[in-house]
VMD Tcl script that draws the C-alpha trace (Angstrom):
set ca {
  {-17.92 15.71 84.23}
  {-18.97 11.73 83.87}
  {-21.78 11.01 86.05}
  {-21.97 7.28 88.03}
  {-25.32 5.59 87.83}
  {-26.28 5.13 91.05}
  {-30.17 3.48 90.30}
  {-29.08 0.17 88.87}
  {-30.42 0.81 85.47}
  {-29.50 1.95 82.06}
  {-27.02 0.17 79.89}
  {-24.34 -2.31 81.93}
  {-20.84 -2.40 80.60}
  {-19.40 -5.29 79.01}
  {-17.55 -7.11 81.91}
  {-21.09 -6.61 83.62}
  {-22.62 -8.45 80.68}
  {-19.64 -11.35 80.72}
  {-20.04 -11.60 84.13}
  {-23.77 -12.34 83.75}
  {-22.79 -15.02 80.85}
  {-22.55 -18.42 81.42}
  {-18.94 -18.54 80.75}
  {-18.75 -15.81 83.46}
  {-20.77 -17.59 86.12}
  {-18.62 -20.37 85.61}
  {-15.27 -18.72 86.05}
  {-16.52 -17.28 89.25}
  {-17.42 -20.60 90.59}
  {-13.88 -21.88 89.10}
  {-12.40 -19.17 91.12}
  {-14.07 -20.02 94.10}
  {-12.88 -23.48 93.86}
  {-9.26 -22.44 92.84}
  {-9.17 -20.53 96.40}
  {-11.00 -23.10 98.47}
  {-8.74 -25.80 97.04}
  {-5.88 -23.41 97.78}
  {-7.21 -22.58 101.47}
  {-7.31 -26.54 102.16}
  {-4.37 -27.82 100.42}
  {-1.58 -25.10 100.02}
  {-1.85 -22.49 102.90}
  {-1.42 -23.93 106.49}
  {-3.15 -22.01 109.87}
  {-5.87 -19.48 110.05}
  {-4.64 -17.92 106.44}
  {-5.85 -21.40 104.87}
  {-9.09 -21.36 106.89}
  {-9.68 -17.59 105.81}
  {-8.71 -18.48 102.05}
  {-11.47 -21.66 102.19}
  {-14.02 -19.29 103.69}
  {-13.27 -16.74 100.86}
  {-13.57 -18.75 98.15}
  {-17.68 -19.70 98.87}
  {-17.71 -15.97 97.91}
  {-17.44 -16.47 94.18}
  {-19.12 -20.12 94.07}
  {-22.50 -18.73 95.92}
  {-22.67 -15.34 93.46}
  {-21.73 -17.60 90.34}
  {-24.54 -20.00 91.22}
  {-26.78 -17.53 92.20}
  {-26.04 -15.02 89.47}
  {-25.44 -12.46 91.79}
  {-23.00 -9.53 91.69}
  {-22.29 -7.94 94.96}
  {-19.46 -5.56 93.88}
  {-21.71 -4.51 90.44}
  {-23.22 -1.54 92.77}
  {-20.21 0.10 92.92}
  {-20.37 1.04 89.52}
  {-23.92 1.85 88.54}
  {-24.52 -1.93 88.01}
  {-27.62 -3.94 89.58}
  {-27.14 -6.88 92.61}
  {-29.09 -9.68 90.33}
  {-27.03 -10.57 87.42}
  {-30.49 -11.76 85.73}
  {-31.31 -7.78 85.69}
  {-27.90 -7.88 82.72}
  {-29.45 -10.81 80.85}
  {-32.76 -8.99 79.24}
  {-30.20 -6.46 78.42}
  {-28.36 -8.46 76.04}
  {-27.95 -7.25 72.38}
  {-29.85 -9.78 70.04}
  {-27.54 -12.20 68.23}
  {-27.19 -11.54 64.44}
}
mol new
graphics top color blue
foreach p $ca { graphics top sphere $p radius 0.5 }
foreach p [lrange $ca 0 end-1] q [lrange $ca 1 end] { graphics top cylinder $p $q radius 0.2 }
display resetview
């Protein structure tokens, strides 16, 4: 039976280590723009509003390095926590 790491340590996966790149931070604040540009420009009413609000989701954790959902799945909150963990480069 596989067993979920619940304490936020041990080895993170490899989308856990993207997201914690810098090409990763920056497609979550790209994503957050995408939406907020979306929100504003292409969906009218409360569903544009909701859209704009949404998308300073992705720009604040990309910024911050953070990774709210990485709990889920054994992972740790502060992306920095995935950057020590990085193999060295040969």
């Amino acid at each position: 039976m596989n067993q979920v790491n619940v304490s936020g340590e041990g080895q993170p996966g490899r989308f856990s280590l993207f997201m914690a790149s810098k090409a990763g931070r920056a497609l979550r604040v790209a994503l957050g723009a995408a939406l907020r540009g979306a929100g504003v420009f292409a969906v009218e009413g409360w569903a544009g509003i909701a859209l704009a609000a949404a998308g300073v989701v992705p720009i604040v954790t990309g910024a911050l390095n953070l990774c709210p959902v990485a709990p889920l799945w054994g992972g740790h909150f502060l992306g920095a926590k995935y950057c020590a963990a990085r193999p060295p480069k040969r």
